[in-house]
KEFIKE-374192 format. One record per atom (N, C-alpha, C): residue in one letter; x, y, z. Coordinates in steps of 0.02 Angstrom, whole numbers, padded with zeros to 5 digits, always signed. Atoms other than C-alpha are relative to their C-alpha. Layout:
residues N
aXYZ;...
//
This chain:
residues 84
x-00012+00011+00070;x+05680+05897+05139;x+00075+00002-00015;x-00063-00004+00008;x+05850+05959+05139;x+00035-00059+00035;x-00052+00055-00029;x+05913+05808+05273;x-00011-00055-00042;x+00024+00055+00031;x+05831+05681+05157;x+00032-00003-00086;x-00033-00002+00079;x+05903+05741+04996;x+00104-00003+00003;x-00056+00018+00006;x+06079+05737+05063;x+00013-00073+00032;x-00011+00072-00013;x+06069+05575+05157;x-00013-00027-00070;x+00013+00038+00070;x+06001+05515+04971;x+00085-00006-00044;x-00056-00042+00028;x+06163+05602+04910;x+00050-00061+00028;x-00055+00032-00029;x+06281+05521+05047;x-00015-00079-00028;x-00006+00062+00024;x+06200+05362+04998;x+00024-00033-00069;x-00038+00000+00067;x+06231+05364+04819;x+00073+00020-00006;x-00053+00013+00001;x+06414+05403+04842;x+00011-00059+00028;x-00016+00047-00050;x+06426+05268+04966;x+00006-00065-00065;x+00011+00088+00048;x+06362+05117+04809;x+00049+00021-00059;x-00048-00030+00043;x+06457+05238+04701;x+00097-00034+00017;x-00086+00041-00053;x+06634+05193+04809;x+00009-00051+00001;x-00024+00065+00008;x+06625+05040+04813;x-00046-00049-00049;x+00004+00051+00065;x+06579+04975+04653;x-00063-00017-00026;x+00046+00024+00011;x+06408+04945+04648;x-00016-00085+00043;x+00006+00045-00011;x+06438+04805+04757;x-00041+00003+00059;x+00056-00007-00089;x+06344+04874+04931;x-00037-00051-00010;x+00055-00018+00021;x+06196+04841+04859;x+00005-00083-00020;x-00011+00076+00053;x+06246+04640+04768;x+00017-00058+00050;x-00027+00052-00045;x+06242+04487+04879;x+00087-00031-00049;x-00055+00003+00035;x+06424+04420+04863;x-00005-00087-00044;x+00011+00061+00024;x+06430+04256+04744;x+00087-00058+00067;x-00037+00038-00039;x+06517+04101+04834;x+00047-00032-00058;x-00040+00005+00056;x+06663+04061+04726;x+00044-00084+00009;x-00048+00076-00033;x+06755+03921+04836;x-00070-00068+00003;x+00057+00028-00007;x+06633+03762+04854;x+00025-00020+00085;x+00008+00020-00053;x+06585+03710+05018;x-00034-00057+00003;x+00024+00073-00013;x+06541+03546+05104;x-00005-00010+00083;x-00001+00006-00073;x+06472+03511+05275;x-00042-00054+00046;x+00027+00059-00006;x+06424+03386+05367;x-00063-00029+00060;x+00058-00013-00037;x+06241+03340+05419;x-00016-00058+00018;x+00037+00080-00048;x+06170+03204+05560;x-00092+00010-00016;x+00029+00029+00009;x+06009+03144+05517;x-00027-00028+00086;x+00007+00020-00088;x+05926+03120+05704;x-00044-00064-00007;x+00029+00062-00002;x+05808+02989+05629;x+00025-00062-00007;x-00046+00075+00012;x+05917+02868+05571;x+00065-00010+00013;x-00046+00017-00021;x+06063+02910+05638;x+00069+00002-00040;x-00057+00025+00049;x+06164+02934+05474;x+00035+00089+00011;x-00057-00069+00021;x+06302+03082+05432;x-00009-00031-00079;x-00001-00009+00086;x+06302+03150+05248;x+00053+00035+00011;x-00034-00053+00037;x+06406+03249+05165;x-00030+00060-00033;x+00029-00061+00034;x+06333+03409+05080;x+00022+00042-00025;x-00038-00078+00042;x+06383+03550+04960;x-00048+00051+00012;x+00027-00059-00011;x+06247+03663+05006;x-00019+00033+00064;x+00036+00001-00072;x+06197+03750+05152;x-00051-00042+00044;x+00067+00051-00024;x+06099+03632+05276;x-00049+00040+00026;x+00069-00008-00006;x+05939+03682+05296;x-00010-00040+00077;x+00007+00039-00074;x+05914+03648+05506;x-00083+00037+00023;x+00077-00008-00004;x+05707+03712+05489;x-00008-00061+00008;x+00051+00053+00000;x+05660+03524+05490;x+00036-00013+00080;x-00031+00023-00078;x+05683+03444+05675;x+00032-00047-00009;x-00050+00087-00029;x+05762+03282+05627;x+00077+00005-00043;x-00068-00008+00044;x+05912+03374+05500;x+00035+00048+00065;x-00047-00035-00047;x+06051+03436+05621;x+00055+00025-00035;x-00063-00021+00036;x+06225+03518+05567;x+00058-00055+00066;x-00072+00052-00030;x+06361+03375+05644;x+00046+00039+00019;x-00039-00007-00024;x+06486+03486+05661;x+00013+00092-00046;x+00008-00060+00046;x+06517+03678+05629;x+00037+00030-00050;x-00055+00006+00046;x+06663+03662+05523;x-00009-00004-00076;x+00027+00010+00073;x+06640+03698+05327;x+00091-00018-00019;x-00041+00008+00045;x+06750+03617+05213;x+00014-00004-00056;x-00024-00059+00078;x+06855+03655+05057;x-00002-00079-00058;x+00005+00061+00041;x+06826+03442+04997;x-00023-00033+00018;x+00040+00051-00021;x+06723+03328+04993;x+00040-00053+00033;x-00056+00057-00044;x+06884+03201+05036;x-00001+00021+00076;x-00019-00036-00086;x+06915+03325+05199;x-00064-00013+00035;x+00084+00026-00044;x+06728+03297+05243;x-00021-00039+00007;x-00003+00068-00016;x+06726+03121+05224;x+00038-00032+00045;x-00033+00021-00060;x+06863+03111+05322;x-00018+00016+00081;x+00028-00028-00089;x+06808+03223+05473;x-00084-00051+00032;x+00059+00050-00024;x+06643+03117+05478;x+00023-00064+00023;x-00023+00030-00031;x+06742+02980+05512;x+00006+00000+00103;x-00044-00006-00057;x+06814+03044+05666;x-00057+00036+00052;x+00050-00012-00036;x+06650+03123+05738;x-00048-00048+00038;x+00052+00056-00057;x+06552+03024+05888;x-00061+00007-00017;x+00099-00003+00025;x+06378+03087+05854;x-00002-00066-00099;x+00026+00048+00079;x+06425+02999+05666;x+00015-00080-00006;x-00032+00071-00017;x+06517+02840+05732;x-00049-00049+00022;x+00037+00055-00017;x+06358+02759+05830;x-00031-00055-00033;
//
């Protein structure tokens, strides 16, 4: 009883210290863009959200996130898997 009421203790200083944030996924503030091959058809996108690689035919092209959609249009360019 007593190890369980101070671990409770240590834990509540712990969310206490830093802000209440332990405890708060962090929000994404910058946008992101990344760029996904398509295995069925062969195409590259562009994307602002995380790709989703559960389906078998969505891949991630390349593991590089970027800070514009211009910079991610460009790097698809220059990628072989997106060139065929």
């Amino acid at each position: 009883m007593k190890r369980s009421l101070l671990c409770l203790g240590f834990l509540m200083v712990l969310v206490i210290a830093s802000g209440g944030r332990a405890l708060a996924q962090s929000a994404r503030t910058t946008p992101a863009f990344y760029i996904v091959l398509n295995s069925l058809t062969r195409n590259c996108s562009v994307v602002d959200k995380t790709p989703q690689t559960d389906t078998p035919n969505i891949t991630v092209a390349s593991d590089a996130v970027y800070k514009t959609r211009a910079e991610a249009e460009a790097a698809k360019n220059t990628l072989p898997s997106c060139n065929r």
